[in-house]
C-alpha positions, 0 to 999 in steps of 0.5 A, spaced: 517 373 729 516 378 722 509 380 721 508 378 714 502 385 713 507 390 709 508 396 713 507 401 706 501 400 700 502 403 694 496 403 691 495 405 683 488 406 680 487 406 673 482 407 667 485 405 660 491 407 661 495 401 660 501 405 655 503 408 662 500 404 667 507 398 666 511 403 668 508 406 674 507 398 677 515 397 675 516 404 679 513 402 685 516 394 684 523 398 684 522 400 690 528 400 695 524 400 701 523 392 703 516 393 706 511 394 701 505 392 697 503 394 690 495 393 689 492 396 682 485 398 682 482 397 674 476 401 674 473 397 668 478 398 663 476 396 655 484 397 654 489 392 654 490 393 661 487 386 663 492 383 659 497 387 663 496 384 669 498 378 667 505 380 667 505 381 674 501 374 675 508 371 678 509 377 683 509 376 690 507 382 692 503 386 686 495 384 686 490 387 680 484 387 682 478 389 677 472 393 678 465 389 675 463 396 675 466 403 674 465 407 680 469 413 678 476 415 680 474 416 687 471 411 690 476 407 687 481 411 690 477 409 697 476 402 695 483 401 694 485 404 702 480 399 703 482 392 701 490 395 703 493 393 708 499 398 709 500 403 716 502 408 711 498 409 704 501 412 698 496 413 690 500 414 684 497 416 679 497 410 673 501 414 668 506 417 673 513 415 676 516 414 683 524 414 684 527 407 687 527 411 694 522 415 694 517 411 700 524 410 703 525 416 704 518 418 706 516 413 711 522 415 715 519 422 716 513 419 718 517 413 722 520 420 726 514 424 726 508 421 730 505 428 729 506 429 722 500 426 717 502 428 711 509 428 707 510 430 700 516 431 696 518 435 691 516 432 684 517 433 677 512 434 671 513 429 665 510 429 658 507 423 654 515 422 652 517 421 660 521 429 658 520 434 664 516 439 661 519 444 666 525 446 670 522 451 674 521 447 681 514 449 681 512 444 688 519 446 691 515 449 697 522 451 701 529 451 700 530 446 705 526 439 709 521 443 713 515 442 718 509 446 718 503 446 723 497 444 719 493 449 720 498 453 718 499 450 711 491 449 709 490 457 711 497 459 705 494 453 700 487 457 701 491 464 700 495 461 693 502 460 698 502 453 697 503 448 692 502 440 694 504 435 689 500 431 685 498 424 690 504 421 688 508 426 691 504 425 698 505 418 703 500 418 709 497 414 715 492 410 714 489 411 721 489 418 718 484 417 713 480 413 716 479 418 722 477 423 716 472 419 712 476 418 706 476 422 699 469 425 699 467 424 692 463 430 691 470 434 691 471 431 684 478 432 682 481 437 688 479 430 692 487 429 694 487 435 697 481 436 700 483 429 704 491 432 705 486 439 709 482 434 713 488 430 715 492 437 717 486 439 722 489 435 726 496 433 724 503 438 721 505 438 713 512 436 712 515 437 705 522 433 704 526 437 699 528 431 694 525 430 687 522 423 688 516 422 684 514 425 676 507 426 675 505 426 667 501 432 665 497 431 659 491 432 655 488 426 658 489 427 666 483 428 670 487 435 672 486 437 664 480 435 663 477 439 668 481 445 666 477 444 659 470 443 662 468 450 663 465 448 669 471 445 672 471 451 677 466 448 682 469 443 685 475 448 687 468 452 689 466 446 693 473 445 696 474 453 699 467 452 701 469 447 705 476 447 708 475 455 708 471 455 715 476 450 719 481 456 718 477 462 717 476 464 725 484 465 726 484 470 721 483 478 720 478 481 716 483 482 711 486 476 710 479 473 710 478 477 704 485 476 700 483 468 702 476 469 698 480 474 693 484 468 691 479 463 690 476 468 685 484 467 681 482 461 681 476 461 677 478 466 673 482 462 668 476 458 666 471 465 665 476 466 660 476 460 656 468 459 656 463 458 651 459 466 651 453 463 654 457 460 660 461 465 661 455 470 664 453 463 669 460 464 672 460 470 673 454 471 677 458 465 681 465 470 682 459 476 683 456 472 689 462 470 692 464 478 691 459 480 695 458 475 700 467 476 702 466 484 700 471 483 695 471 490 690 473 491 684 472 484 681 468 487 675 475 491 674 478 485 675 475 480 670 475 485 664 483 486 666 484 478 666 480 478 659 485 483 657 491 480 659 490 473 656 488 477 649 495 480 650 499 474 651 495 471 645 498 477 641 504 476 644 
């Protein structure tokens, strides 16, 4: 006899976004694989988004839920693994798109790869327009289908070597997630990959060379706003400090500092771009990571950095 618990969830959480969030959920409807169920967590939206659940109120497998409160994008993405029944998770964002094989394609892997605890797939980066903004493959991370030890994964990620698409891109194991704790919600926008280095301690990465999902980058994303806080640069703080140490002890001293030395690339962009008075707190942050890393020259390097970005405005 068939068990009726669908073998794949595709949870979609949201907040106020439901001018994109039917074409997310209709994404995830159209999915070839047959196995699955659509749960989508309404974060307490004031929008329409409650008057769009009544669309779906007829299909079998698509369940709105709503918040009595909001709770944050984190715990709702825990929320939603909770109240999921499927043996392999995936999140999507609420404004992003799933090609029609996308789960097809990567619950194969999985099914096939009992040692593999993460797969992503290529994606592309659309506009509120649906166009893809660029062509240049940014999260093709290799010419081919590759599986790479985990460990292996989180050391090049932390060195600037990888890119991991957007959660859309991602299909995991449930078990996984539960031996990990969940998102952490103190990781603030980097909670995705904070959750994929945990899960890759123990299990191998696995990109699948196919574009299967579209990720919509605009300037409501929670991954713009972050870029425009000119703070957003503590949770990728937060983040190194928290992975680095998991790997930090297979590496030489060298690389220990290049790695340190990327993590300060990292918040370059922000001392860029903040207001005066905030510049001098998040200088005193890339000081200290500097001398705790023994990372030279990083003066030299915030007054070349503040030199190229005035160029590139001129230009």
């Amino acid at each position: 006899m068939e068990s009726n618990v669908p073998k794949v969830s595709i949870l979609i959480p949201t907040f106020n976004r439901a001018n994109y969030l039917r074409m997310a959920v209709d994404s995830a409807i159209a999915q070839t694989y047959p196995n699955i169920e659509v749960l989508v967590l309404d974060d307490c939206s004031t929008d329409e988004t409650v008057n769009l659940s009544e669309a779906y109120s007829n299909t079998a497998n698509v369940k709105f839920i709503r918040n009595e409160n909001n709770i944050g994008f984190v715990k709702n993405w825990n929320k939603a693994v909770s109240l999921s029944s499927g043996e392999y998770i995936k999140i999507i964002g609420d404004d992003d798109i799933l090609s029609a094989d996308c789960v097809a394609e990567q619950a194969r892997i999985l099914d096939e790869h009992p040692d593999v605890g993460v797969v992503c797939c290529n994606c592309s980066i659309i506009d509120e327009g649906n166009r893809v903004k660029s062509a240049n493959n940014l999260y093709r991370l290799f010419s081919r289908d590759t599986k790479e030890n985990g460990r292996e994964f989180i050391k090049n990620y932390l060195l600037g070597k990888r890119t991991v698409g957007w959660p859309g891109a991602i299909l995991f194991r449930r078990q996984d997630i539960n031996k990990a704790g969940g998102f952490d919600p103190q990781a603030g926008c980097p909670a995705d990959i904070d959750m994929w280095c945990r899960i890759l301690q123990v299990k191998d990465f696995y990109y699948l060379d196919k574009m299967l999902a579209y990720c919509r980058l605009f300037s409501g994303n929670l991954s713009r706003k972050m870029e425009t806080n000119d703070f957003g640069y503590k949770d990728i703080m937060y983040f190194y400090s928290k992975t680095a140490p998991c790997v930090e002890h297979i590496l030489d001293d060298s690389t220990k500092r290049k790695l340190w030395s990327t993590l300060i690339t990292r918040i370059l962009p922000f001392y860029s771009r903040a207001q005066p008075l905030n510049r001098t707190a998040i200088r005193r942050d890339i000081d200290r990571i500097a001398r705790e890393h023994r990372i030279p020259l990083v003066g030299i390097r915030c007054m070349a950095y503040d030199c190229y970005q005035r160029l590139k405005r001129i230009w």
